[in-house]
C-alpha positions as CSV (number, residue, x, y, z in Angstrom):
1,X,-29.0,-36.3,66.0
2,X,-30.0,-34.1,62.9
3,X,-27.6,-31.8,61.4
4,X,-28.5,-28.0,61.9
5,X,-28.3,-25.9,58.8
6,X,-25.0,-24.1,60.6
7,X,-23.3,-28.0,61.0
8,X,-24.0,-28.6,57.5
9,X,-22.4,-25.6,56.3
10,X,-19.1,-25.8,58.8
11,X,-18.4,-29.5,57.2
12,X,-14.9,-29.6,55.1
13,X,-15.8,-30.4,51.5
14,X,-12.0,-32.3,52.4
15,X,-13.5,-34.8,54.8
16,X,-10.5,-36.8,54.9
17,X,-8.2,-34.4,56.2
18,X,-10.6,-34.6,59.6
19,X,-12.0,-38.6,60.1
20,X,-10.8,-39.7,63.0
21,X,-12.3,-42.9,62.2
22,X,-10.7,-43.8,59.0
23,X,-8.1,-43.3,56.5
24,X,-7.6,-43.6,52.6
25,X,-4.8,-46.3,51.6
26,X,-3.3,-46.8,47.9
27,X,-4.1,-50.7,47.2
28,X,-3.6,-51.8,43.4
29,X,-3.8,-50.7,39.8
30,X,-7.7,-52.3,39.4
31,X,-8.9,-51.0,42.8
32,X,-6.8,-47.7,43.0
33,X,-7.6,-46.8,46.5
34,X,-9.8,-48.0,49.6
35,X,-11.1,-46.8,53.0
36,X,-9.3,-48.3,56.3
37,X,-10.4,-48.6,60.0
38,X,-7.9,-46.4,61.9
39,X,-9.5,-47.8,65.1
40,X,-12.3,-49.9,66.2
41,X,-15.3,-49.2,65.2
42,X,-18.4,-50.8,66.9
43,X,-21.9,-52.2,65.1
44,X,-23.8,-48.9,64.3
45,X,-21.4,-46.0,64.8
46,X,-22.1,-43.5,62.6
47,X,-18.1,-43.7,60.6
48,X,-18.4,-40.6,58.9
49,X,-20.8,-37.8,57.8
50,X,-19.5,-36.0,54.4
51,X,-20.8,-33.2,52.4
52,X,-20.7,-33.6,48.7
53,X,-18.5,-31.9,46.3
54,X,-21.4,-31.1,43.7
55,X,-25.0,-32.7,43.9
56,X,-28.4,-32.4,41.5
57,X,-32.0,-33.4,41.7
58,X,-32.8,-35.8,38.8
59,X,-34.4,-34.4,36.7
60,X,-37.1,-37.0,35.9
61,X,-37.7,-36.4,39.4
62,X,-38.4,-32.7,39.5
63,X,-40.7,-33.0,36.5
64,X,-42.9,-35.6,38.4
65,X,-42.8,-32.2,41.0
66,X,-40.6,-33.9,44.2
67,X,-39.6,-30.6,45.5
68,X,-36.1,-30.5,46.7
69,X,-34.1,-27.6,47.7
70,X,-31.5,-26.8,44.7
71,X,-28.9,-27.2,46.5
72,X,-29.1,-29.8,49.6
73,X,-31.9,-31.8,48.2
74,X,-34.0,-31.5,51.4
75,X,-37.6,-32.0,50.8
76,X,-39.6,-28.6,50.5
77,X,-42.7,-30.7,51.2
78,X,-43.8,-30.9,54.9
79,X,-44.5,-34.2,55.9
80,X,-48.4,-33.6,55.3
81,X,-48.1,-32.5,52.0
82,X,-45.9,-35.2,50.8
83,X,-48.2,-37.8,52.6
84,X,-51.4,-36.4,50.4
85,X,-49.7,-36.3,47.6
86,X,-48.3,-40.0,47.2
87,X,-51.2,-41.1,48.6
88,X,-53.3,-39.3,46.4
89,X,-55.7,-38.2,49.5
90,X,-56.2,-34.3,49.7
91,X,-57.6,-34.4,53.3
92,X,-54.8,-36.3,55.0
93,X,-54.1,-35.1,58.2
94,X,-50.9,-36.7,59.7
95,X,-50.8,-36.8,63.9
96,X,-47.7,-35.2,65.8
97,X,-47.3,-32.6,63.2
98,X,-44.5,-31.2,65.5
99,X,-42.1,-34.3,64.3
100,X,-41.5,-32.5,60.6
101,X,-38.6,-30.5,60.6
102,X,-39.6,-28.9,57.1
103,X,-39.6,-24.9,57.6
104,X,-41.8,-23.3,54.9
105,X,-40.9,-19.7,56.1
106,X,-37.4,-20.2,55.4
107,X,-37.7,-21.5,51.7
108,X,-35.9,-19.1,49.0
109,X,-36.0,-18.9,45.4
110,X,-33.2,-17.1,43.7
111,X,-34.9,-13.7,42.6
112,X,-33.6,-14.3,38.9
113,X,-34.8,-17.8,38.0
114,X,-37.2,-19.1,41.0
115,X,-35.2,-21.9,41.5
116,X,-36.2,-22.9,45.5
117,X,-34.0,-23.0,48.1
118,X,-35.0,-24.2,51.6
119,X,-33.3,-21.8,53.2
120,X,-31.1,-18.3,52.7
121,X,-28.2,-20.6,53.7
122,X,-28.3,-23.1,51.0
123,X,-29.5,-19.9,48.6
124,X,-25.8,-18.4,49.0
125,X,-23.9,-21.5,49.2
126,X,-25.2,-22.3,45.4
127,X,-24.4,-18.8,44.6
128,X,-20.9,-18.7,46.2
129,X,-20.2,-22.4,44.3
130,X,-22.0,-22.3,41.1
131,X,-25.4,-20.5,41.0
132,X,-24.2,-17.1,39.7
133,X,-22.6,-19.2,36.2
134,X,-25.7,-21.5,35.7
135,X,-28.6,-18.8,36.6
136,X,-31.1,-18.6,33.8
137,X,-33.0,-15.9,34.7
138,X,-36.0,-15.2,32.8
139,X,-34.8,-18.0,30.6
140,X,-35.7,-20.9,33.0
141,X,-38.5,-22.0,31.3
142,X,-37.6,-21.0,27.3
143,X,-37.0,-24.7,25.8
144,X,-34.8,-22.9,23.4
145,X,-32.3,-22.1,25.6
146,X,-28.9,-24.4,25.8
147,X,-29.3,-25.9,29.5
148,X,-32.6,-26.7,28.6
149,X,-32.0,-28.5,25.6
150,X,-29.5,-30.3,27.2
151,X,-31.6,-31.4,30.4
152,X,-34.3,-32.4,27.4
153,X,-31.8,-34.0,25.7
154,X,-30.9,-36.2,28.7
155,X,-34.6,-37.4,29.8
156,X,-35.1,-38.1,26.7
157,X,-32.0,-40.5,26.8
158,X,-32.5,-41.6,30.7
159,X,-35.6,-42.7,31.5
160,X,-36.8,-43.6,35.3
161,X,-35.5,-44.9,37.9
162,X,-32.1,-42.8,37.1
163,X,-28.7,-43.8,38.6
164,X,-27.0,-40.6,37.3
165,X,-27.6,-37.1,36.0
166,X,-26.1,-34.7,33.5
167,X,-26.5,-32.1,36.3
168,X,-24.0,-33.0,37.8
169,X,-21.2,-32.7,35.1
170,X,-23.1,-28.8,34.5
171,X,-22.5,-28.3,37.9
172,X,-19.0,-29.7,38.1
173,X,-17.8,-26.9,35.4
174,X,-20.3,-24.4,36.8
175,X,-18.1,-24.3,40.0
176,X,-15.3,-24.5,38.1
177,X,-15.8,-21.6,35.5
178,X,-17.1,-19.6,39.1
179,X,-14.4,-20.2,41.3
180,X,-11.4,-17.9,41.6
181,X,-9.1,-20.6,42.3
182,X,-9.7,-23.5,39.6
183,X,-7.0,-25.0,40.3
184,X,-8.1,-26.4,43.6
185,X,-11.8,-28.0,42.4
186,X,-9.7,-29.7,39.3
187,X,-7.8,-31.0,42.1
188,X,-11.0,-32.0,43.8
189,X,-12.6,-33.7,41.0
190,X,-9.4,-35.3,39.9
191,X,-9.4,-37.6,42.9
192,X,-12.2,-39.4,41.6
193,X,-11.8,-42.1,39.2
194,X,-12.6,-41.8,35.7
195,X,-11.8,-44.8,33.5
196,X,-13.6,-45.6,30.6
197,X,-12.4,-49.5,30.5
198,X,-10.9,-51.9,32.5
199,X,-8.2,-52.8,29.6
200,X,-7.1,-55.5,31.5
201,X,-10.0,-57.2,32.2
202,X,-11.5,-56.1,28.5
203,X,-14.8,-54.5,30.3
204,X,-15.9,-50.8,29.1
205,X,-18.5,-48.6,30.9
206,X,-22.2,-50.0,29.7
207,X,-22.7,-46.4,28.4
208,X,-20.2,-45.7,26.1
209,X,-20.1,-49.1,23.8
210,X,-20.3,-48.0,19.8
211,X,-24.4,-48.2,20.2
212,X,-24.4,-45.1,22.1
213,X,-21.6,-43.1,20.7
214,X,-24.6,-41.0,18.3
215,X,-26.2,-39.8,22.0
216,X,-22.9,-39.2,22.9
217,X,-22.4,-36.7,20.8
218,X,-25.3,-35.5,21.3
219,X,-25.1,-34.6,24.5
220,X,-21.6,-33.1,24.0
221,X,-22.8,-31.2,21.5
222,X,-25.2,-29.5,23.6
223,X,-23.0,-29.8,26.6
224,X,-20.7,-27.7,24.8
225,X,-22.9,-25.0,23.7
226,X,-24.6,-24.6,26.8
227,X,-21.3,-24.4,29.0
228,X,-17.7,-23.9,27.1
229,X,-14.9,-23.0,29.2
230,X,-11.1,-22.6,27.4
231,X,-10.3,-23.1,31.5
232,X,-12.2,-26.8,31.0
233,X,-11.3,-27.2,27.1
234,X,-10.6,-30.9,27.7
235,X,-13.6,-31.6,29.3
236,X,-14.8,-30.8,26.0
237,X,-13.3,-33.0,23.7
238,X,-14.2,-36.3,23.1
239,X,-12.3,-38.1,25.0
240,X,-12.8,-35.6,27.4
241,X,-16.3,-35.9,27.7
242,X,-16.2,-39.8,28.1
243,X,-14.1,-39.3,30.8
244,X,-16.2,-36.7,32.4
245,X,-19.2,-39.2,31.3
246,X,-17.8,-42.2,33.2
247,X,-16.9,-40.4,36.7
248,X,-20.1,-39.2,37.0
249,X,-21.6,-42.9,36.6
250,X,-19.0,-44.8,38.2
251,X,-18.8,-42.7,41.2
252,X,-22.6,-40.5,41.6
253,X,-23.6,-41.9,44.9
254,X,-27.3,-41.7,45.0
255,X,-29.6,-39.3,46.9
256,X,-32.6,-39.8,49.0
257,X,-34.3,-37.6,51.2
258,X,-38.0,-38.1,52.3
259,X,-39.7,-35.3,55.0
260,X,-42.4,-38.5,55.6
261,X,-39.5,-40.5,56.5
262,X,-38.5,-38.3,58.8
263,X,-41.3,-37.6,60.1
264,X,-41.7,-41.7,60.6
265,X,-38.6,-42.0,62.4
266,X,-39.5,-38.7,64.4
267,X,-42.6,-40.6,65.7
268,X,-40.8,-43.7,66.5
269,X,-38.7,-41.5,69.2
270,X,-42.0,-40.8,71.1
271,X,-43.2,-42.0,74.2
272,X,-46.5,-43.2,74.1
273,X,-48.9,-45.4,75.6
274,X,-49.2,-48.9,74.2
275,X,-52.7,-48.0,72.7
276,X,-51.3,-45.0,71.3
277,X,-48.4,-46.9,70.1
278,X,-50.1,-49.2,68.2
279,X,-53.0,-46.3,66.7
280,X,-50.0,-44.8,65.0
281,X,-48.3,-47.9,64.2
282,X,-51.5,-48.8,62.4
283,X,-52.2,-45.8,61.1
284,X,-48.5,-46.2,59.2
285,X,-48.5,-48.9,58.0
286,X,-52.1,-48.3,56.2
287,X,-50.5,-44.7,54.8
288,X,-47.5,-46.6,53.2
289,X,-49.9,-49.6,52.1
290,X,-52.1,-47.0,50.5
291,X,-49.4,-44.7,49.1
292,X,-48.1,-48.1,47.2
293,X,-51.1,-48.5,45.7
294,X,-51.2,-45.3,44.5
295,X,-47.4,-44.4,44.2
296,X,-45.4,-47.5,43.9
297,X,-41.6,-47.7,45.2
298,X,-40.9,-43.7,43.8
299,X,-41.5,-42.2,47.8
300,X,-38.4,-40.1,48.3
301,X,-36.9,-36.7,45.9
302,X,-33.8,-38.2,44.4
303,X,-30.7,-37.2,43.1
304,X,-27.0,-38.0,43.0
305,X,-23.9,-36.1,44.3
306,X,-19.9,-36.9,44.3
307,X,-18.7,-37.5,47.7
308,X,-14.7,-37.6,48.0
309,X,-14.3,-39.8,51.1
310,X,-17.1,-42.3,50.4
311,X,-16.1,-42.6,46.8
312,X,-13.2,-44.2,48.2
313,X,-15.2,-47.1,49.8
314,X,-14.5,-50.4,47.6
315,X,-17.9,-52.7,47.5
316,X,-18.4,-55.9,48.6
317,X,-21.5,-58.4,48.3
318,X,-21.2,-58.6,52.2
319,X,-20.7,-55.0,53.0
320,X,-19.3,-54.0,56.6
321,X,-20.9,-49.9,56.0
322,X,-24.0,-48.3,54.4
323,X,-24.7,-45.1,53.3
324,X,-28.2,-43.3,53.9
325,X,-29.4,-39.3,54.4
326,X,-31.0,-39.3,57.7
327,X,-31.2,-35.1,57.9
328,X,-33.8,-34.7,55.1
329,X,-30.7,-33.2,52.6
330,X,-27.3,-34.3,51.0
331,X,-25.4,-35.1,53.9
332,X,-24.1,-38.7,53.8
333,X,-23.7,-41.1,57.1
334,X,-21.6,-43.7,56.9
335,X,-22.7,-46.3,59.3
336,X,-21.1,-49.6,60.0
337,X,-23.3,-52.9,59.9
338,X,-20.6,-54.7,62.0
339,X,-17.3,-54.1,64.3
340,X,-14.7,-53.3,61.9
341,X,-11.6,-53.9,63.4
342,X,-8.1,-51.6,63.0
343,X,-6.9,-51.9,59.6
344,X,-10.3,-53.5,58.1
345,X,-11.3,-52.5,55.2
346,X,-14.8,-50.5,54.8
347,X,-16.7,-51.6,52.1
348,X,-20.2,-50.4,50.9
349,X,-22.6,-52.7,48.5
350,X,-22.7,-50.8,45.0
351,X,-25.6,-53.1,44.7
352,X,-28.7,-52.6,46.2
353,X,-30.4,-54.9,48.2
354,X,-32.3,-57.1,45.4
355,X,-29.3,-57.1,43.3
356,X,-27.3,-58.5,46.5
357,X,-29.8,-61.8,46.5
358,X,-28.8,-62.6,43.0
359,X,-26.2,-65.0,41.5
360,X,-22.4,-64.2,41.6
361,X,-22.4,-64.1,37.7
362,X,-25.5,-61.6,37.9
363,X,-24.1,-59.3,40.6
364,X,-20.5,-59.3,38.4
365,X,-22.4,-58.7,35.2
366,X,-24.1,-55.8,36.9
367,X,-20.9,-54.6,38.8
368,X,-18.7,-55.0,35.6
369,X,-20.6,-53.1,32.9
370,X,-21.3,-49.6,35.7
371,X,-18.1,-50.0,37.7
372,X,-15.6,-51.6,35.5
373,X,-14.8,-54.6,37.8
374,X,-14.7,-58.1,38.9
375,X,-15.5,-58.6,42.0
376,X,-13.3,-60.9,44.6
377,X,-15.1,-60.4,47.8
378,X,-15.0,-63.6,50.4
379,X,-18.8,-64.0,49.5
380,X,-17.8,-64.0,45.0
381,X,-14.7,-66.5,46.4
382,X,-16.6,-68.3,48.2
383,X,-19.2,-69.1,45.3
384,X,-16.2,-69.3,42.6
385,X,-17.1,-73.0,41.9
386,X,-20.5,-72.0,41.6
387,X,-22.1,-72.3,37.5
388,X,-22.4,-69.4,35.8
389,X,-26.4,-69.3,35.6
390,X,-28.2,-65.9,35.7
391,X,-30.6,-65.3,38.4
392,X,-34.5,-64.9,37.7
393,X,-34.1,-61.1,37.7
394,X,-31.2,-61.1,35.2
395,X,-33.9,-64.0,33.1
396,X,-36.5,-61.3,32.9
397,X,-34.2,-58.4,31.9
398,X,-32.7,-60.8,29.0
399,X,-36.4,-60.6,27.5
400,X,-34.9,-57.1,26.3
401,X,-32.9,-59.4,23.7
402,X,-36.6,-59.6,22.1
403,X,-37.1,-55.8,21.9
404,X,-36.9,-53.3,19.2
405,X,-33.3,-51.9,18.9
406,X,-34.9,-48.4,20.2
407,X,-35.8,-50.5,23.7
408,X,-33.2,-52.1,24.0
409,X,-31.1,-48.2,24.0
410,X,-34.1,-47.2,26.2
411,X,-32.9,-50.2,29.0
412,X,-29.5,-49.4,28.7
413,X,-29.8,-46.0,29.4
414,X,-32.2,-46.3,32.2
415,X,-29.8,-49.1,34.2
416,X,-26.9,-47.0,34.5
């Protein structure tokens, strides 16, 4: 069932404090902490839904005009709108209209900047967290001003598909600089991890190898002008900003949310006839065929937010959960792909599912330059004898060793 906008805003941005279905257990120095069955759980319960502590749009994403509420990342665009859009056909008219849950008449922009909101809700939530510190007011749209340097800085630096966004460290010390007590969000965001290097395995973070440190500074640079805090002074620092840096790649759990993919699902609950069945089956499957051609694999808005509770889900190349956004905004459902037994382990894939077909020494190549880890899942033990060749995929990325030294920068910071 689809969250209301009143369940979304009742959820504890604590989630862990109220699963009944799980609990978070120290395990070692490398994997810190990990996610545990407290009971059985059955193939296709729905584990967990969580709020996220901050969230953003990318920003690549906005500029190619997905619209997405500021705040939950729902989709402003009613099914119909999206559909002629990514297919590129004005005149679309999609059947069972009534199976969009997109409201128009309740969208919001903030009377300051125009930022859009999908609903008063969702307006006052970002101003109670961090709207009223990040507001730009008439300045939105002057390229001088320091946010938008920095968010120019950053496409310029991250180029599609993105994996991570500088938003999301603005928001972080937005809310912090906003809220009265700062002492409970620095609590908050210290529970993620934020290592820079895996000393003992001799792996650092992809991002933040000597080639990058000139964007680096860069960015902190900016970062700094645009947002200061003496509150936040370490995240200022070098060091500090590394840190700040890694979390937000290591742990941003990405963001979908599609009103045509709801709408899909919405018309799969329907009861029809078999001849109506199979009109709108067909006419599917010819509006996704045609939005490829025109489109490609970019359907949904996108973004990335830090979720406490399933950022403590270790991965595993045969994951027992997956995460997905079902309600059109940021609310993550865990969902298990198995039973999971008491005491199990849950595990998500940090992977998606064309890195999972790879070769173990691919997937730990991938796994150890973003998340600073060797991977000992049963399916990496199992193929532990197996040579260390690099899968087709991994072939065509190592044509990059060909490239200028400005596309090889380019790759990097696209594959975060």
């Amino acid at each position: 069932m689809a969250a209301t906008i009143g369940d979304m805003f009742s959820l504890c941005v604590e989630p862990m404090k109220v699963c009944s279905y799980v609990e978070v257990r120290p395990i070692d120095k490398i994997k810190g902490k990990g996610l545990f069955a407290k009971r059985a759980i059955r193939k296709g319960d729905t584990i967990f839904v969580e709020r996220p502590l901050v969230s953003a749009q990318f920003l690549w994403n906005a500029l190619y005009k997905y619209r997405a509420c500021d705040f939950c990342l729902r989709s402003l665009e009613t099914a119909q709108e999206n559909a002629r859009r990514l297919s590129g056909n004005a005149s679309l008219l999609l059947p069972y209209p009534e199976q969009c849950s997109v409201r128009p008449e309740l969208h919001q922009a903030c009377p300051q900047c125009q930022v859009m909101y999908c609903s008063s809700e969702c307006q006052q939530a970002a101003l109670d967290q961090y709207h009223r510190a990040l507001c730009l007011g008439q300045s939105q749209e002057d390229p001088e001003h320091p946010i938008n340097k920095l968010q120019e800085a950053w496409r310029n630096m991250h180029f599609p598909p993105e994996t991570a966004s500088i938003m999301l460290m603005v928001r972080m010390v937005s809310t912090v600089k906003q809220a009265r007590d700062k002492g409970h969000w620095l609590n908050l965001f210290s529970q993620f991890c934020s290592r820079t290097a895996n000393e003992e395995e001799e792996i650092a973070h992809k991002l933040l190898g000597e080639k990058f440190q000139g964007q680096l500074a860069l960015l902190r640079n900016l970062f700094t002008t645009a947002l200061y805090d003496d509150h936040l002074n370490r995240w200022f620092t070098p060091e500090g900003f590394r840190s700040l840096f890694s979390l937000v790649g290591t742990n941003g759990q990405g963001i979908g949310t599609s009103s045509l993919s709801q709408w899909v699902h919405g018309c799969d609950t329907l009861e029809l006839s078999g001849q109506q069945r199979e009109q709108l089956d067909t006419f599917i499957d010819q509006l996704y065929k045609d939005i490829e051609k025109e489109t490609g694999d970019f359907l949904n808005c996108e973004g990335s937010g830090l979720f406490l509770l399933q950022s403590s889900c270790n991965h595993s190349c045969v994951p027992n959960a997956e995460a997905s956004f079902p309600d059109n905004n940021f609310l993550l459902h865990l969902t298990a792909l198995c039973d999971i037994s008491p005491g199990e382990e849950v595990c998500i894939s940090y992977l998606d599912c064309c890195q999972r077909e790879r070769s173990r020494h691919s997937r730990h190549k991938i796994l150890r330059e973003n998340y600073l880890f060797v991977c000992t899942c049963p399916r990496c033990v199992s193929q532990a004898e197996d040579p260390d060749l690099t899968s087709e995929d991994d072939e065509e990325d190592g044509d990059g060793e060909a490239e200028t030294e400005g596309d090889e920068l380019e790759d990097e910071m696209t594959d975060v």
